[in-house]
N, C-alpha and C positions, 0 to 999 in steps of 0.2 A: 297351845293349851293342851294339857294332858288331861284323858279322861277315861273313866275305867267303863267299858260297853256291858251288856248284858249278857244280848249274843250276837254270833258272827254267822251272814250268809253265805252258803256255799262257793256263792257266786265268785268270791274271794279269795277261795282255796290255794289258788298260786300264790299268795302272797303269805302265806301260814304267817298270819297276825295272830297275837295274842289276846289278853281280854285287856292290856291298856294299852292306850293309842296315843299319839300326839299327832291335834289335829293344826290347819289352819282355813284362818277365814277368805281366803283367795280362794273360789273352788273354779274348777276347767269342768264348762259345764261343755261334755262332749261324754259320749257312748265308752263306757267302761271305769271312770275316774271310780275310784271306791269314797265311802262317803258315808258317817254317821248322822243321824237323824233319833229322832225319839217317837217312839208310836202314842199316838193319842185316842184314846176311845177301849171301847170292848168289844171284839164278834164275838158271834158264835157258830158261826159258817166262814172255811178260807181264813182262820186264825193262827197258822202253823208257819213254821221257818224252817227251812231246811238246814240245818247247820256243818262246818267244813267237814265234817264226819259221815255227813249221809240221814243223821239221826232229826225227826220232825218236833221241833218246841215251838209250845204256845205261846203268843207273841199276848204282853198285857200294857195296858196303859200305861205310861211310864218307862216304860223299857228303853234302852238306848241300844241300837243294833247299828251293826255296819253292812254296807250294802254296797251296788254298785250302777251306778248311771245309766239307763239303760232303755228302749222301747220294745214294744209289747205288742204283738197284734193275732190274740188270740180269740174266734169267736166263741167259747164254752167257758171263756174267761175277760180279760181284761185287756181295751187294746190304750197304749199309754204313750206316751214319746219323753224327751231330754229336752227339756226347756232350752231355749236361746240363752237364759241367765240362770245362774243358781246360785243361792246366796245363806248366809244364815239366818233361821227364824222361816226361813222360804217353807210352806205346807205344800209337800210331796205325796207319791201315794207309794204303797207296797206291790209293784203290780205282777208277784211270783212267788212261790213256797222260796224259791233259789233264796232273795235277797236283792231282786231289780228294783229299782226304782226308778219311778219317774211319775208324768202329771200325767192323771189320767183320764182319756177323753171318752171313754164310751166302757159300759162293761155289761153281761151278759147277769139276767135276773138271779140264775140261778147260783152265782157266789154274791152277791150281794154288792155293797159300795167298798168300796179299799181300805184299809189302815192310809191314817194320815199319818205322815211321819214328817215331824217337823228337823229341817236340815239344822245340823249342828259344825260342821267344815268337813273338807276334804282329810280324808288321813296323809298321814307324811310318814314316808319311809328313808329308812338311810342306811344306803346301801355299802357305805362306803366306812370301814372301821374307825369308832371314835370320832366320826364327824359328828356335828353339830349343825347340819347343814341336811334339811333334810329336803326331799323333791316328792312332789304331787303324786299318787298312789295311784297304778291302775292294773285293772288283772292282764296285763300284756307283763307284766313281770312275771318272771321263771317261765314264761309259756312256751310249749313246744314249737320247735320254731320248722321241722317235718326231715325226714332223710335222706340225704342224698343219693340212695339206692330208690330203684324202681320197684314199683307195689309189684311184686313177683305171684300174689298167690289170691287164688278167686275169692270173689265179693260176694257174697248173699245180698243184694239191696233189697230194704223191706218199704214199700211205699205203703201212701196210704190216701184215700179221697176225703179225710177229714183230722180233725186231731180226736179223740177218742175213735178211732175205729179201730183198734186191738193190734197196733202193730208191737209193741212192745209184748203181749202176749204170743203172738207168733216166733216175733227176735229169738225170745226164749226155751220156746219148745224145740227151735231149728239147734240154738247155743245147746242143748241140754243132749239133746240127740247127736248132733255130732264129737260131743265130748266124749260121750260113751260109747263111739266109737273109737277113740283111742287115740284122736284128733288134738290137736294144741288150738283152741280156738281165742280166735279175737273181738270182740263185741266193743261200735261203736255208737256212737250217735250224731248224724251229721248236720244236724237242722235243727231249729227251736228256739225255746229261750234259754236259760242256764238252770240246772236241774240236775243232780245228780240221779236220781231217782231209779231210771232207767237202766245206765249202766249199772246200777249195783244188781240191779231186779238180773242183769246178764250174768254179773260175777256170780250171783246166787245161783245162777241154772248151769254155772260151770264153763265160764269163761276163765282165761286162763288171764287177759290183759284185757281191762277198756279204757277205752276213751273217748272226748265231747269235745267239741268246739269251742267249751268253757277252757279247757287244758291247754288249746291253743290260742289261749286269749282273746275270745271273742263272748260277749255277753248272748247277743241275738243276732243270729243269722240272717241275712239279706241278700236279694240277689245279687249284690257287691261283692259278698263276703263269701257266700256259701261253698261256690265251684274250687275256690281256695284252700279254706279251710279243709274242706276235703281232702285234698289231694295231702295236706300235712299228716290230720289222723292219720288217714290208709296207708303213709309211708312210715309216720314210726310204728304204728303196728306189724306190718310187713317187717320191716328192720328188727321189730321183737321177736322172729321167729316163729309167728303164728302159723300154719297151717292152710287156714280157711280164715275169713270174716265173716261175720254179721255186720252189716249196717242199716241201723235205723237210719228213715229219715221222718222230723217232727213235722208236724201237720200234715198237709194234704199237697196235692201233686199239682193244685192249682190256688194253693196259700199264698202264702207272704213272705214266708223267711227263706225261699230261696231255691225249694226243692227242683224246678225248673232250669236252673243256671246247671244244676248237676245232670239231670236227664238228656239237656241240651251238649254236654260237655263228651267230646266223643273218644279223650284219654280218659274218662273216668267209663262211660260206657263200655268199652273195652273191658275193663278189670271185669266185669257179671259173671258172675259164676250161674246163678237161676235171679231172675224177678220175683218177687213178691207182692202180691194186692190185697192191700185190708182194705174192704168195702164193708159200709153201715148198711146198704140194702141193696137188693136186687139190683135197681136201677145205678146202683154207685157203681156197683161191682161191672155190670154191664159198659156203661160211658166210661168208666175208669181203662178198663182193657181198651175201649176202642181208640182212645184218647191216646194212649201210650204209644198203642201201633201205630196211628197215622199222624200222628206231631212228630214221634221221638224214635218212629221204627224200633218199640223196643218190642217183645214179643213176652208177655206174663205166663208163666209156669203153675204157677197155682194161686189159686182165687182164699183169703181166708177172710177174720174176720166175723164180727156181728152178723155180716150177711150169710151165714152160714150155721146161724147158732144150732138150726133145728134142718131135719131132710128135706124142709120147706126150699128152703135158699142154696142148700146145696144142688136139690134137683135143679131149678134155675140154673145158677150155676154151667151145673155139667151139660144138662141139654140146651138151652139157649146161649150160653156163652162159649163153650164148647171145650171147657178148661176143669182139671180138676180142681177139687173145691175140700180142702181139710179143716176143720174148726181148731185154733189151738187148745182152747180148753178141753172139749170133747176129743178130738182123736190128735190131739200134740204127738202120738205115735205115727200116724198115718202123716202128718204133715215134715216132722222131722227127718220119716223114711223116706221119702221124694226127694227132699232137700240133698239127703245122703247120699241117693243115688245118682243124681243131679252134677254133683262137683266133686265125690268120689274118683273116676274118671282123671280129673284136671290136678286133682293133688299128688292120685298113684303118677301121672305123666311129670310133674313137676319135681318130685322124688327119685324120680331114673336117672334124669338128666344130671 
């Protein structure tokens, strides 16, 4: 069946599909398969789709979008899973700006209930010239598959105690600040669900290359997936001749999608160029650092973040936790000059050599 979509989720981008598709009614209901569906109803809260460009379109009754199989376990959002069957006619939910879908079991007041998106088949690609013969779509097609040189050049990791606690805000004033120093920077994202959002939020502060775990074919990260995934971004970036990294990691250091498997992981710990902590409050900020040190012996360099908005949290902070403490919004100077001085150092040594 050929059918011409609306629009297409980012989640899909490795597969740079068009706006017609040919689908079929066999769908492989497993984490990644792409997959058209029709949205039914109206929001007015959580209405957007992030489409293969970056760009947010409001999603309306009717619409035929493509997407991609996926689960979901966000608490400020929507936690969702990949049914054991998926079929056509099957009511799904939308459970990401990206384009994941899947059934959704629990979601947070403040987005509201999901788009129902009623399943129309799996898309079929064909990769093969003039075939007629097409195979089951899923975004592990074109996905970076990582390089076989060693990540050579320091890691910024940006953690965080929750998903909105401002690590993408911080990512950005570090990216923005070391670009202007004269630096070739790399901006990642190694955790989460699929969302372009972020990386671009890097490119606009002056990253030179990024990329997500979506690029390396993965929808939503787990502690299966995560420690892996990793290590592919952080080599084709390295291999791009970057500099320095930034790497986010989504949600929290004691989430779901994985951040753990990386903290735990003692080739990726090695690459740190500085730590990063975005804590929502005093207390995050506090059990956040202490957590780091005595699970994962890692040692945090600067405290940012929500907890930090006002000299309230900073004092905290600096006196009770005994770290400095930069707001990215308020002093993104003060927080990207640390960062600079931090792994300055590790790049001039890596440049002699």
């Amino acid at each position: 069946m050929k059918v011409y979509v609306d629009k297409v989720g980012s989640v899909t981008r490795n597969l740079q599909l068009g706006r017609t598709v040919h689908l079929t009614e066999e769908i492989q209901a497993v984490e990644g398969a792409v997959i058209a569906a029709r949205i039914h109803g109206e929001k007015s809260v959580y209405n957007q789709l992030e489409d293969v460009h970056g760009r947010l379109v409001t999603l309306h009754g009717g619409d035929i979008v493509v997407g991609a199989l996926g689960h979901r376990n966000a608490l400020h959002g929507y936690e969702g899973v990949v049914p054991d069957k998926v079929a056509p006619g099957q009511k799904l939910h939308i459970l990401n700006m990206g384009g994941v879908i899947g059934q959704c079991t629990s979601h947070n007041p403040g987005v509201g209930t999901p788009f129902e998106a009623e399943v129309l088949g799996q898309v079929l690609m064909f990769p093969e010239f003039q075939s007629r013969s097409g195979q089951p779509a899923h975004v592990r097609a074109g996905a970076l598959k990582g390089s076989q040189q060693p990540v050579s050049v320091p890691v910024v990791y940006v953690v965080g105690t929750c998903m909105n606690a401002g690590k993408t805000y911080a990512a950005c004033a570090m990216v923005r600040r070391l670009a202007q120093a004269g630096y070739r920077v790399g901006g990642a994202k190694l955790t989460g669900v699929s969302l372009m959002r972020d990386t671009l939020s890097m490119r606009d502060s002056g990253a030179d290359v990024v990329m997500d775990f979506t690029d390396a074919g993965t929808v939503c990260t787990s502690p299966k997936t995560a420690a892996q995934v990793s290590r592919i971004i952080l080599s084709e970036l390295s291999a791009s001749e970057v500099d320095v990294i930034v790497a986010e990691t989504g949600d929290g250091i004691m989430g779901e999608y994985g951040v753990q498997s990386i903290l735990e992981d003692p080739a990726l710990r090695e690459l740190a160029g500085a730590w990063v902590l975005c804590a929502n409050d005093p207390v995050g900020a506090s059990g956040g650092v202490r957590h780091l040190k005595e699970t994962y012996g890692i040692q945090v360099d600067v405290v940012a973040g929500p907890a930090t908005d006002n000299r309230v949290g900073i004092r905290f902070v600096e006196r009770e936790v005994g770290l400095p403490a930069h707001n990215a919004r308020a002093d993104a100077a003060g927080l990207g000059g640390l960062i600079l001085n931090k792994v300055a150092p590790r790049i001039a040594g890596r440049k002699s050599t």
